[in-house]
DRENDO-1510 file (C-alpha; in Angstrom, 1 decimal, always signed):
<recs>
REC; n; res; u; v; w
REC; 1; UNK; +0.0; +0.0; +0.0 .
REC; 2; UNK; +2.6; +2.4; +0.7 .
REC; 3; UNK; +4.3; +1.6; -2.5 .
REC; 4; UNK; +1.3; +2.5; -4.2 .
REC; 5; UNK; +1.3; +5.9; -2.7 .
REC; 6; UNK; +4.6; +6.7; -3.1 .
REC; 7; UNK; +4.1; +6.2; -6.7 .
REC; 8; UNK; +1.1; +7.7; -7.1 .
REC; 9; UNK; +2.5; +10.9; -5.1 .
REC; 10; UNK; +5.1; +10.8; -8.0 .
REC; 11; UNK; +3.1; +10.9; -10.6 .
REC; 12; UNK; +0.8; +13.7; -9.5 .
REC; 13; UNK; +4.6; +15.4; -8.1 .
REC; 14; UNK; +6.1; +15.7; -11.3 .
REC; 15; UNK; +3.8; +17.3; -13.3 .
REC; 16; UNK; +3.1; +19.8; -10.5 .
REC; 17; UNK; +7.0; +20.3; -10.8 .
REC; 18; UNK; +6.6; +21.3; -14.2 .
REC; 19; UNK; +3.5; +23.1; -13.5 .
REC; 20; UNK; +5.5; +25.4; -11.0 .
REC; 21; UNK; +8.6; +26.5; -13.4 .
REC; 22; UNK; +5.5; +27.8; -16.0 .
REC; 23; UNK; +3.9; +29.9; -13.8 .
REC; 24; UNK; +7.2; +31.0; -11.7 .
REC; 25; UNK; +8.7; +31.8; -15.6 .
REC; 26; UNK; +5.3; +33.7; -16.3 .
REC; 27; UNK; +5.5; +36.1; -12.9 .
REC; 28; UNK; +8.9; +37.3; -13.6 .
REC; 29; UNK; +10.4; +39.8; -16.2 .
REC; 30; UNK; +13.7; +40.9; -17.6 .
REC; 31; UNK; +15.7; +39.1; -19.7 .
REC; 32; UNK; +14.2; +35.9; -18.7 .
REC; 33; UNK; +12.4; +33.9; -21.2 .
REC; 34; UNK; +10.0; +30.9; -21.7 .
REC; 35; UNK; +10.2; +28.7; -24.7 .
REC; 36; UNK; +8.3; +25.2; -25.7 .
REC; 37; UNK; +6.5; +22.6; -27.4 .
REC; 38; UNK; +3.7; +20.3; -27.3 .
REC; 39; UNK; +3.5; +17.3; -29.8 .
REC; 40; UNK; +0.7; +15.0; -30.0 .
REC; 41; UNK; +0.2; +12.0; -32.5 .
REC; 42; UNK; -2.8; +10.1; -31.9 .
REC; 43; UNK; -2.8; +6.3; -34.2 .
REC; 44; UNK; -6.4; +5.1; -35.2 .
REC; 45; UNK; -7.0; +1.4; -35.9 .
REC; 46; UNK; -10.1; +0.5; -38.5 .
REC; 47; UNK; -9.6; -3.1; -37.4 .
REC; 48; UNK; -13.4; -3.5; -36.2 .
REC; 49; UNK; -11.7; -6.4; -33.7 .
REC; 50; UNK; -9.8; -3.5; -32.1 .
REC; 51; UNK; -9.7; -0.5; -29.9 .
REC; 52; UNK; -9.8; +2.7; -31.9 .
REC; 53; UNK; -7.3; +4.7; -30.6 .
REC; 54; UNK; -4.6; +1.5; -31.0 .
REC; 55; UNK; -1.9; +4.3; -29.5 .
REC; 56; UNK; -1.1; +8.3; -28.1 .
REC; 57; UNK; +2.1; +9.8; -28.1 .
REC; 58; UNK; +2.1; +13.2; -26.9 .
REC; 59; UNK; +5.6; +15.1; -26.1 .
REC; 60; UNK; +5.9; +18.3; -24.0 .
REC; 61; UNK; +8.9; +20.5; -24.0 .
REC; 62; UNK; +9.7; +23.5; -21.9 .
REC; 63; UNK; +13.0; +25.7; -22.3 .
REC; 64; UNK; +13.6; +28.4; -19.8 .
REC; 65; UNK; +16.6; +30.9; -19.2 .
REC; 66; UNK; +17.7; +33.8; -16.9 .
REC; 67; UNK; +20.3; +35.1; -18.9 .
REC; 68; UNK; +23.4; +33.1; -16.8 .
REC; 69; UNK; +21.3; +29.4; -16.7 .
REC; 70; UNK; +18.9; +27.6; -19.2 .
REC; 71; UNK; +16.7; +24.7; -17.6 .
REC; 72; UNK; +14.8; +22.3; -19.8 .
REC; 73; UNK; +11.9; +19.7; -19.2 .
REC; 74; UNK; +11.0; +16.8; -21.6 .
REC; 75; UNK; +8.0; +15.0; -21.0 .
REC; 76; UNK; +6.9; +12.3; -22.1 .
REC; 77; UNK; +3.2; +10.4; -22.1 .
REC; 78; UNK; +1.7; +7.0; -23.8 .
REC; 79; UNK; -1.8; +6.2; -24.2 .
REC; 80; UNK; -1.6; +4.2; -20.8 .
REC; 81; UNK; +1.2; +5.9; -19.5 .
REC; 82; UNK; +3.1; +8.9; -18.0 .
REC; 83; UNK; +6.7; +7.3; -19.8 .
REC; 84; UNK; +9.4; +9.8; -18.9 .
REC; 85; UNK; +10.2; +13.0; -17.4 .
REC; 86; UNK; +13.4; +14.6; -17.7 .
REC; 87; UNK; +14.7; +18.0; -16.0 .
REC; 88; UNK; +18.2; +19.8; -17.5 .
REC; 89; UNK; +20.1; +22.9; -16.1 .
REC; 90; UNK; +22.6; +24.2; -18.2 .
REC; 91; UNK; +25.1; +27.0; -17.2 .
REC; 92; UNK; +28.5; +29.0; -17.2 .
REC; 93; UNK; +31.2; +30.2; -14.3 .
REC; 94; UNK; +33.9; +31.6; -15.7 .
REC; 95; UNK; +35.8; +28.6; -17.9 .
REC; 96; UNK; +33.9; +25.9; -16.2 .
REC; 97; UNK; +31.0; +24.8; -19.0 .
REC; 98; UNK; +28.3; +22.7; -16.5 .
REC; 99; UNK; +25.3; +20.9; -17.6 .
REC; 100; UNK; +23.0; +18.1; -15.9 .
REC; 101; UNK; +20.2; +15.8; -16.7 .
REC; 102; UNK; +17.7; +13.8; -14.2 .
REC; 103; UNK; +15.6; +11.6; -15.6 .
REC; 104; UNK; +12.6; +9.6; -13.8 .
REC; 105; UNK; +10.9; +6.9; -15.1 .
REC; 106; UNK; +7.1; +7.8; -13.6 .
REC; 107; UNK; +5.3; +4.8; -14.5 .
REC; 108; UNK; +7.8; +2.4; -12.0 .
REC; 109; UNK; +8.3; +5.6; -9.8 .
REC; 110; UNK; +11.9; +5.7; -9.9 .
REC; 111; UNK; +15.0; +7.6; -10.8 .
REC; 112; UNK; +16.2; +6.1; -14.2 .
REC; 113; UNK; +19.7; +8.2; -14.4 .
REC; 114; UNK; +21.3; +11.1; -13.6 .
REC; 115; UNK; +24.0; +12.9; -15.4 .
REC; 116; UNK; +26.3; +15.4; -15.1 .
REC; 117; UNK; +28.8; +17.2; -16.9 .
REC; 118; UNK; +31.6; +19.9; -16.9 .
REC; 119; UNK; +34.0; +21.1; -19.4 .
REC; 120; UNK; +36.7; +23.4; -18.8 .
REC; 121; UNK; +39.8; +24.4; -21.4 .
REC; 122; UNK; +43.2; +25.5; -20.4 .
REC; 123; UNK; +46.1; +25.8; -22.8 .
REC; 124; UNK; +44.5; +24.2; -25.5 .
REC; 125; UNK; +44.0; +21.4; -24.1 .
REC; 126; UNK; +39.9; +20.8; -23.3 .
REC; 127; UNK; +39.2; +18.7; -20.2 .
REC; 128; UNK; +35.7; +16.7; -19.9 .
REC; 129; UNK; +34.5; +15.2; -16.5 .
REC; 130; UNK; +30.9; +13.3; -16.4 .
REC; 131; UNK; +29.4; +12.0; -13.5 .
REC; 132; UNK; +26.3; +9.4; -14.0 .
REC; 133; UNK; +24.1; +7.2; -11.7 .
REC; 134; UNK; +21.3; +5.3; -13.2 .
REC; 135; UNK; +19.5; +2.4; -12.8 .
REC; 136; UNK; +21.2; -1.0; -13.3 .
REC; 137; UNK; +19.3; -3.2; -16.2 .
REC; 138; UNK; +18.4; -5.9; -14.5 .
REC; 139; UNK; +17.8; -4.8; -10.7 .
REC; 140; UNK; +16.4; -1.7; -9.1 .
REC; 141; UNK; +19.1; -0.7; -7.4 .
REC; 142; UNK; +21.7; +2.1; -8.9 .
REC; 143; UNK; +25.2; +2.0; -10.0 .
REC; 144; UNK; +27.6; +4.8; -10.6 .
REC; 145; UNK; +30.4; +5.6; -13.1 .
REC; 146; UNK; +32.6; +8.2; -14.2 .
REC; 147; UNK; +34.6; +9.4; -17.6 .
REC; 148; UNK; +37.5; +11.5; -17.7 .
REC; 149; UNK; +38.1; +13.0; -21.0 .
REC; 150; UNK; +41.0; +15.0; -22.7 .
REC; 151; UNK; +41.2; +16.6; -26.7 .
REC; 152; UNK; +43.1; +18.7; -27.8 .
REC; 153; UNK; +44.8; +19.8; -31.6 .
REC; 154; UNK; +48.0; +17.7; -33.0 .
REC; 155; UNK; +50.1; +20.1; -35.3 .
REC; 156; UNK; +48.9; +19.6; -38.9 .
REC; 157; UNK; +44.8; +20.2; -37.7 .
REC; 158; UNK; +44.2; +16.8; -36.7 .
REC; 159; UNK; +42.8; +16.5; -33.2 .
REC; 160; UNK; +42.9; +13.7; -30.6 .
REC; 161; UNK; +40.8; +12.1; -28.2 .
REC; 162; UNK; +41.4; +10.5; -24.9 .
REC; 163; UNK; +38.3; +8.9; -23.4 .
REC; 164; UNK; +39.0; +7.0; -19.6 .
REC; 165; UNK; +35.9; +5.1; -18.0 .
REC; 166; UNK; +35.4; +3.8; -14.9 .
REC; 167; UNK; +32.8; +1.8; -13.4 .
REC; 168; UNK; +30.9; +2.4; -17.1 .
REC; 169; UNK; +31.0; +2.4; -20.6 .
REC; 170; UNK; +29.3; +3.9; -23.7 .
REC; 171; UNK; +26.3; +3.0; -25.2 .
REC; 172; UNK; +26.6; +4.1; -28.7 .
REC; 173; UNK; +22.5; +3.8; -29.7 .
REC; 174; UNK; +21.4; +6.1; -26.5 .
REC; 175; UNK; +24.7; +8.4; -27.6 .
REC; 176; UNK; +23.2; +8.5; -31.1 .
REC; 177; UNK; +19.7; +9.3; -29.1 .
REC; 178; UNK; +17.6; +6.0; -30.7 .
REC; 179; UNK; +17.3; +4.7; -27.4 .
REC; 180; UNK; +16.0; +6.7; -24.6 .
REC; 181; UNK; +19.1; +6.7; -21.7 .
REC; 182; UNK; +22.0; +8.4; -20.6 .
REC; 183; UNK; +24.6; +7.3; -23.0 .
REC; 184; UNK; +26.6; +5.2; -20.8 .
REC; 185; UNK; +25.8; +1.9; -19.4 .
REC; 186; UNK; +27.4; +0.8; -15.7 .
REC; 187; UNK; +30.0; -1.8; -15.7 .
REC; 188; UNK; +29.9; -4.8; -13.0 .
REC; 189; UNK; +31.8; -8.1; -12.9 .
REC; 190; UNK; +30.2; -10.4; -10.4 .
REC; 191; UNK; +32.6; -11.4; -7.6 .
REC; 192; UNK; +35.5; -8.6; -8.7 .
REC; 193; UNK; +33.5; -5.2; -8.2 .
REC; 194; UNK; +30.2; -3.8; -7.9 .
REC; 195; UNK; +28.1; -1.1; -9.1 .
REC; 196; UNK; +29.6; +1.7; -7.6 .
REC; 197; UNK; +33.0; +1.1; -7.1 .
REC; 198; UNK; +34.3; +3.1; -10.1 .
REC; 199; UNK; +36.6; +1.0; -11.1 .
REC; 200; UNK; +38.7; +1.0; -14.4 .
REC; 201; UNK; +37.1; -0.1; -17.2 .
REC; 202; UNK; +38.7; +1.1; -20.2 .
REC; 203; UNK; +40.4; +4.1; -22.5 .
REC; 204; UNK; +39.4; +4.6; -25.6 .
REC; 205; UNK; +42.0; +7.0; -27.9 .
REC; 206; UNK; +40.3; +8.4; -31.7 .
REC; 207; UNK; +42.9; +10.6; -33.5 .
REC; 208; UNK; +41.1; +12.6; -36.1 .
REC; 209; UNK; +41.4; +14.6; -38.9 .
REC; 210; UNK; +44.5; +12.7; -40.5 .
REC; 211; UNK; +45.3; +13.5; -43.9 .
REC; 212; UNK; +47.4; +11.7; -46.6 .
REC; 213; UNK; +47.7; +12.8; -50.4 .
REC; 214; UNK; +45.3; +10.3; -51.8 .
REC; 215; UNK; +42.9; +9.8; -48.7 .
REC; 216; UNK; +41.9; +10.4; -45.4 .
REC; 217; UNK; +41.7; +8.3; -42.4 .
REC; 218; UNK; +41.1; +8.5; -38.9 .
REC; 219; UNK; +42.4; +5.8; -36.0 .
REC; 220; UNK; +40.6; +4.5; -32.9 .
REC; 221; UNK; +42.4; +2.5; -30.1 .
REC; 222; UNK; +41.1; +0.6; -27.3 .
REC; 223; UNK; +42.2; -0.6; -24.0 .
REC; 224; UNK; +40.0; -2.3; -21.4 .
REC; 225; UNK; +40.8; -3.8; -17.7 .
REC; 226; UNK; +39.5; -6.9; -19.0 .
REC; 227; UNK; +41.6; -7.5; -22.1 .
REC; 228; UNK; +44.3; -5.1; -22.0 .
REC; 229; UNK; +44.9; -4.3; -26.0 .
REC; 230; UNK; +41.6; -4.8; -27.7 .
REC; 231; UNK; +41.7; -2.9; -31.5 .
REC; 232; UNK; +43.5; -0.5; -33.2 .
REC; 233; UNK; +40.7; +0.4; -36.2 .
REC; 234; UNK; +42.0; +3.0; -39.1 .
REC; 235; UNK; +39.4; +4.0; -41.2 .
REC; 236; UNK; +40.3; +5.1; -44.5 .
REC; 237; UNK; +38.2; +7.3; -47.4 .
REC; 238; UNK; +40.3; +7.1; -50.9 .
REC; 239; UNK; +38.5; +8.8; -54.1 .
REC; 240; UNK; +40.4; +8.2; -57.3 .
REC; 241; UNK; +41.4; +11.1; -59.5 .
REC; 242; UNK; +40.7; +10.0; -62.5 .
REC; 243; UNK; +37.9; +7.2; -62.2 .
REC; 244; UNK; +34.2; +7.3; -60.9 .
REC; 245; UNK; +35.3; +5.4; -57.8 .
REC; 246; UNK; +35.9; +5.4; -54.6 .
REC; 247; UNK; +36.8; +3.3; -51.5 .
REC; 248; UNK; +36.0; +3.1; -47.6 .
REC; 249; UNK; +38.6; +0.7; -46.1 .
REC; 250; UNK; +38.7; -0.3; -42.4 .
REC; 251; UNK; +41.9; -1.3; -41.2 .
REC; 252; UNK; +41.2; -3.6; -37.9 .
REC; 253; UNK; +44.3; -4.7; -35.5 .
REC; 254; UNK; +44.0; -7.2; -32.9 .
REC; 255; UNK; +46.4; -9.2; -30.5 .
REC; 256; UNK; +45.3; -12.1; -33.0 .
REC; 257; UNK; +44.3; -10.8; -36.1 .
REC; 258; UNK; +44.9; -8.2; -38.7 .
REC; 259; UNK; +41.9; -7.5; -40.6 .
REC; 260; UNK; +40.4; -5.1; -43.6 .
REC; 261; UNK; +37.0; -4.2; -44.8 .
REC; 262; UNK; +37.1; -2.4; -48.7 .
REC; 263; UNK; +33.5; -0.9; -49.8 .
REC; 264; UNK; +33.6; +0.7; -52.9 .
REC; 265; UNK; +31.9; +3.2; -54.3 .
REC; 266; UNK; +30.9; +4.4; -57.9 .
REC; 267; UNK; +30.2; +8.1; -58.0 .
REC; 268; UNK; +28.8; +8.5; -61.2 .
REC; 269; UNK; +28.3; +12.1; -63.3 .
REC; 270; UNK; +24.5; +12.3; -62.2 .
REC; 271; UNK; +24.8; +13.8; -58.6 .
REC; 272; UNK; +20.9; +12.2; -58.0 .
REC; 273; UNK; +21.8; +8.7; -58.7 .
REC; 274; UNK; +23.7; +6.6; -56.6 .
REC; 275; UNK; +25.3; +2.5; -56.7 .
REC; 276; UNK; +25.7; +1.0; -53.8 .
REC; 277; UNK; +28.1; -1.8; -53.5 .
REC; 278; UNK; +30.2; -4.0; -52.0 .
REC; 279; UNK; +33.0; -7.0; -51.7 .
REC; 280; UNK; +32.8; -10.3; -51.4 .
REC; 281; UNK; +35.5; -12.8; -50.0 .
REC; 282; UNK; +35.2; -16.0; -48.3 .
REC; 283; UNK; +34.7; -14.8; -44.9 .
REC; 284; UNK; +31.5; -14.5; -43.3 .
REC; 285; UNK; +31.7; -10.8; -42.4 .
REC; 286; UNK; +33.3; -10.5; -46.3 .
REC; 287; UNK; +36.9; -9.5; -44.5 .
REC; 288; UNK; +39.9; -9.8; -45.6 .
REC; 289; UNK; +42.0; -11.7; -42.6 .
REC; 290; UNK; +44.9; -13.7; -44.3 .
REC; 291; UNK; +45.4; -16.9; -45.2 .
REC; 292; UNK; +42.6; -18.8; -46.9 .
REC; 293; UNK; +40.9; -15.3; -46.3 .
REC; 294; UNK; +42.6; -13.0; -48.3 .
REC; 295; UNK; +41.0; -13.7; -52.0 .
REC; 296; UNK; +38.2; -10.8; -53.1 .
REC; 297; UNK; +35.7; -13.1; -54.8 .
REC; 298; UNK; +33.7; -10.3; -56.3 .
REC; 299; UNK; +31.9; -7.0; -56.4 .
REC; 300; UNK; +28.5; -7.0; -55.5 .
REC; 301; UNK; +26.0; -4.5; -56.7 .
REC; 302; UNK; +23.7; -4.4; -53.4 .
REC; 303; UNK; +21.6; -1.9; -54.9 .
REC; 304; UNK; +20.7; +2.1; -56.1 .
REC; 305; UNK; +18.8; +5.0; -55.1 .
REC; 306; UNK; +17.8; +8.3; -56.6 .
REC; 307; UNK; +17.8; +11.3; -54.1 .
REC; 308; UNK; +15.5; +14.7; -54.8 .
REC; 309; UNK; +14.9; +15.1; -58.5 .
REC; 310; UNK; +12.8; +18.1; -59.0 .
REC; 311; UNK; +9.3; +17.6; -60.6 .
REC; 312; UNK; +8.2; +20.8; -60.4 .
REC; 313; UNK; +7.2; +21.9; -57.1 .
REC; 314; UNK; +7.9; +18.2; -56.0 .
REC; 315; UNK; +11.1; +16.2; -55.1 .
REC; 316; UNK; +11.0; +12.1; -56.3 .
REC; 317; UNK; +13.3; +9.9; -54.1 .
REC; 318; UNK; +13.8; +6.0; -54.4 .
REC; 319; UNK; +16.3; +3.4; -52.9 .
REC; 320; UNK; +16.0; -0.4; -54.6 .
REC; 321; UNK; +17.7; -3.4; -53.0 .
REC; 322; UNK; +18.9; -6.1; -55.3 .
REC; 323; UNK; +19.8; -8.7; -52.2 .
REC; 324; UNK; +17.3; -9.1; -49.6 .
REC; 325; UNK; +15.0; -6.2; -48.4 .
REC; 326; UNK; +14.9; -2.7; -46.9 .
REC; 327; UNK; +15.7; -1.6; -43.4 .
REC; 328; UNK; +15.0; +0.9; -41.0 .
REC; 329; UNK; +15.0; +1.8; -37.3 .
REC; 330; UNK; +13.4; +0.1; -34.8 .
REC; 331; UNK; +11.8; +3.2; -33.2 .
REC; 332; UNK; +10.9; +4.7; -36.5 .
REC; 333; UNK; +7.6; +4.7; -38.5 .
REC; 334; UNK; +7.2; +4.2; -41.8 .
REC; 335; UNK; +4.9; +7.2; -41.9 .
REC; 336; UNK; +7.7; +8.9; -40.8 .
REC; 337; UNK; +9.8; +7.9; -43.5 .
REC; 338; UNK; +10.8; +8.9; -47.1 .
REC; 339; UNK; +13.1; +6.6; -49.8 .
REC; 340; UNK; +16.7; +8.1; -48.2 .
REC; 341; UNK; +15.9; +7.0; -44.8 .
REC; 342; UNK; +16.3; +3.8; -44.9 .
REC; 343; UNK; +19.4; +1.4; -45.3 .
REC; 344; UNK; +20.1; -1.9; -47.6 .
REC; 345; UNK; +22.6; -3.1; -44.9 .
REC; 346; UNK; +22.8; -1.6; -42.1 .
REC; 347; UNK; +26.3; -1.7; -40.1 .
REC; 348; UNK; +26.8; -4.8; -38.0 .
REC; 349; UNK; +27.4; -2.8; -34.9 .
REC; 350; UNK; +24.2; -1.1; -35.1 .
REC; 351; UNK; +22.2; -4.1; -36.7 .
REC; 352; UNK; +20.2; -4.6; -33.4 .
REC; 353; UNK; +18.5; -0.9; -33.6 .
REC; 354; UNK; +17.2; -1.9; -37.2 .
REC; 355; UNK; +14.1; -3.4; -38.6 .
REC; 356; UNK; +13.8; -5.8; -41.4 .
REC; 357; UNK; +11.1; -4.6; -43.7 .
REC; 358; UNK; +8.8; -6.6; -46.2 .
REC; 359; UNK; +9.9; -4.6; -49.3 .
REC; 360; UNK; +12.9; -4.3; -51.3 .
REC; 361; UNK; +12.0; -1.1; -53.1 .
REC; 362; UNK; +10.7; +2.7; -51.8 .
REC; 363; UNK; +9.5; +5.7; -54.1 .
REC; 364; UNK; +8.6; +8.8; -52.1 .
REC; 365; UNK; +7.3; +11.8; -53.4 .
REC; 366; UNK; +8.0; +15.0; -51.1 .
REC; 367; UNK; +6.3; +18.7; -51.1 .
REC; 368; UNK; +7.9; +21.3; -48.6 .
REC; 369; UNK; +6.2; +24.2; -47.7 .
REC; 370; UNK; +8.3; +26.7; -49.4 .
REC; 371; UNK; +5.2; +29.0; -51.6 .
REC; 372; UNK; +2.8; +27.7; -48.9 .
REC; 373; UNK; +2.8; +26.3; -45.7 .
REC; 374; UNK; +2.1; +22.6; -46.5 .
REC; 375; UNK; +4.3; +19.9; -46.1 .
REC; 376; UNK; +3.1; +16.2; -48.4 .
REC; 377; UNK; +4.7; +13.2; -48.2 .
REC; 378; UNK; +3.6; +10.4; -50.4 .
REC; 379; UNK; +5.5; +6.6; -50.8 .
REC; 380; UNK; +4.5; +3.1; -52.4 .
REC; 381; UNK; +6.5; +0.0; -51.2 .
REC; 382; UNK; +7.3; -2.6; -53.5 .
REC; 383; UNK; +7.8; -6.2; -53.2 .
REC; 384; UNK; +10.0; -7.4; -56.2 .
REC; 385; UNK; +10.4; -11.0; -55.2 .
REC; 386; UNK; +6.8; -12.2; -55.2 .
REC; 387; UNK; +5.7; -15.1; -56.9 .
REC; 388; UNK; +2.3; -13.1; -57.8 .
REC; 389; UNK; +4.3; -10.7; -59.9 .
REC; 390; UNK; +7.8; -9.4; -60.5 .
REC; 391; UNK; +6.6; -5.8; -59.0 .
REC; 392; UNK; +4.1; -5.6; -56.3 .
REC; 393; UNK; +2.7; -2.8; -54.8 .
REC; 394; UNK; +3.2; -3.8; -50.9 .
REC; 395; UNK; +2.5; -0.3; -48.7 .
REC; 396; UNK; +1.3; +2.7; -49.7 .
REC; 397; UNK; +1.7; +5.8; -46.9 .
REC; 398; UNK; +0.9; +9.3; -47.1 .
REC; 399; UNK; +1.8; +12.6; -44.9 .
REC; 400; UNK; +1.4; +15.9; -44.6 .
REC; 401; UNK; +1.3; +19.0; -42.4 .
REC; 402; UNK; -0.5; +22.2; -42.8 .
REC; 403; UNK; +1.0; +25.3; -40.4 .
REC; 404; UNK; -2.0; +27.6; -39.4 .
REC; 405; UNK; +0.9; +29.8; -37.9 .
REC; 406; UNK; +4.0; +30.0; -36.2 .
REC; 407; UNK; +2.7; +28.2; -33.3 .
REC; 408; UNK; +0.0; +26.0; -34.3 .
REC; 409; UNK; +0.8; +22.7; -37.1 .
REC; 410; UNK; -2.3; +20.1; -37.7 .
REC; 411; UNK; -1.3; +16.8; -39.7 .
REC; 412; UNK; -2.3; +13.7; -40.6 .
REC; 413; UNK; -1.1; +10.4; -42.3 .
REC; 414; UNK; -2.1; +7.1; -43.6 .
REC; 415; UNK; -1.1; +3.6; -44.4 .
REC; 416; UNK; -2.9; +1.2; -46.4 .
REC; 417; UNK; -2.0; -1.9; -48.0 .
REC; 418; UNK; -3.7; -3.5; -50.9 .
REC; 419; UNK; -6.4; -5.1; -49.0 .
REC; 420; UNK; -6.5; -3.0; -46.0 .
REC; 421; UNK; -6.3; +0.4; -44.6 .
REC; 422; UNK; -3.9; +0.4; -42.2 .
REC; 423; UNK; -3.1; +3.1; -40.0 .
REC; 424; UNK; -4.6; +6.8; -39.5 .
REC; 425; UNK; -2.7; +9.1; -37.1 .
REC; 426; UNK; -3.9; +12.4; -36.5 .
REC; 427; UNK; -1.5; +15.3; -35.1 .
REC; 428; UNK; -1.7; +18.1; -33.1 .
REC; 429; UNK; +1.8; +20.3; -32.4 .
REC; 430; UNK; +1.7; +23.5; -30.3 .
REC; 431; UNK; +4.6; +25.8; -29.8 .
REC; 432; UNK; +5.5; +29.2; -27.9 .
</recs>
């Protein structure tokens, strides 16, 4: 019982949180001033064997700032749910740059992380120190970690890097912001250190910027408590002078292995058109490792895309895979989504944020409100490897947003297949 109203105090607390810092920001005057945002999508199901409203999503936003210290507030609410709420300060003294995040997770009533960051630079040399506590994964209780960072400029205008964790270590999809999270996930080893102990984890060195006549190149190095060396990775970009082609080349070092991963590129005269391939070899991951290993067996074509042709007053966009289908993001719609945002093969360290789809081919059709203020978004999925027909219509999805004025937007979109509609989602955004 007391758990119960403990969490129901937080859920009524936070909003009256938020509440306060509106009318506060209201009653005073100066050079203080009140900025936001209010986002709603609502998703209607015509599935008769289903509830209407099959989903809400509805995002409010609210900047403020003195002058000397900007605080933020991101909330976020589901159909069932109050899913996030997030509070940021953001200020200034002297040299030393300070920020800081809190973020609570209402729905379980708990603190999900909090993060906090200063930067400072003396003599060139820039000196990063984050602080973070969040919730561990798999257990309510917290953990802790720290990063100490240092950059600075090499002569020539490349700059390096110098990244040292403890008791943590990044998480490159919340870094990238497609997962909601601090950006960092606590380390533990079971029997060796806990939680909170902030113990070395690892040091992660990127030199950047590095330039040789025919290419450029940048180097990342890493170092862990648990393995010592780990990889030394260059990654190269070579374009040719005198043919349509180009190469991205990852160089991989290991204590066991010396790897390299070629993708070429044709960049043909049309600027619009573009070939996507790559290289095979006999390796799984098509590297080149040595040995039986080291043979290219052959370019493959993976697939081409056309990116904003003028029609007019329109823009036509299209992305064909030749192997296999389309993917996108996880957390992404496809209402949401024209021909250039999606991927033939997405990168294996990112592979678990991306979604197979059911087609191979995407034309989208896109009207920005430049003459008025109307934004259309119109695609048709195709399925190429049907048995029904060598080109079948698979999706078809339509968007657009009307701005009444600089603070009010209305939209709508659509999904419908070839025996069904879909999807409707309605939209509402407010700013001021």
């Amino acid at each position: 019982m007391l758990a119960l109203k403990n969490r129901a105090w937080l859920a009524n607390a936070v909003p009256l949180l938020v509440l306060i810092l509106l009318v506060f920001s209201l009653s005073v005057s100066g050079s203080e001033t009140l900025s936001g945002s209010l986002e709603n999508d609502l998703y209607l199901s015509p599935d008769p064997g289903s509830s209407l409203i099959s989903s809400f999503e509805s995002e409010l936003t609210v900047n403020y700032s003195t002058g000397r210290i900007d605080f933020s507030s991101l909330s976020k609410f589901r159909k069932d749910s109050y899913k996030l709420q997030n509070f940021g300060a953001d200020f200034s003294i002297g040299l030393l740059d300070l920020d800081s995040t809190i973020s609570f997770d209402p729905s379980n009533a708990r603190l999900d992380y909090l993060l906090a960051n200063g930067y400072i630079s003396v003599g060139g040399v820039n000196v990063d120190n984050t602080f973070v506590l969040e919730v561990l994964s798999k257990a309510s209780a917290h953990g802790a970690g720290y990063k100490l960072g240092l950059s600075g400029q090499l002569p020539g205008g490349s700059r390096i890097y110098l990244d040292n964790y403890f008791g943590m270590e990044k998480n490159q999809a919340e870094t990238l912001g497609l997962e909601e999270g601090s950006g960092y996930t606590i380390v533990t080893v079971d029997g060796t250190y806990g939680p909170s102990e902030l113990q070395y984890t690892e040091t992660v060195i990127e030199v950047t910027g590095l330039n040789f006549d025919c290419c450029q190149f940048h180097n990342t190095t890493k170092f862990s408590e648990a393995e010592g060396f780990e990889y030394s990775l260059f990654e190269f970009d070579i374009e040719s002078s005198n043919l349509p082609l180009s190469l991205e080349a990852d160089l991989r070092f290991t204590p066991q292995t010396k790897s390299i991963k070629l993708k070429p590129r044709i960049d043909l005269d049309w600027a619009c058109f573009d070939v996507y391939t790559s290289l095979r070899t006999s390796n799984d991951e098509n590297l080149l490792v040595g040995g039986q290993n080291s043979t290219i067996e052959g370019l493959i074509f993976e697939g081409f895309g056309i990116t904003d042709v003028s029609l007019g007053h329109v823009s036509f966009s299209s992305l064909t895979a030749l192997h296999g289908n389309l993917f996108r993001l996880t957390t992404e719609s496809n209402l949401d989504l024209r021909a250039d945002d999606y991927v033939l093969n997405p990168d294996p360290v990112y592979a678990g944020l991306y979604t197979e789809t059911d087609y191979d081919e995407v034309m989208s059709i896109e009207k920005k409100g430049k003459d008025i203020p109307l934004t259309l978004g119109i695609d048709t999925y195709f399925d190429m490897g049907t048995d029904e027909a060598p080109l079948s219509i698979g999706l078809f999805t339509g968007s657009g947003e009307y701005e009444f004025s600089d603070q009010f937007t209305v939209g709508a979109g659509v999904a419908i297949k070839l025996d069904q509609l879909e999807t409707i989602r309605l939209s509402f955004d407010y700013s001021f």
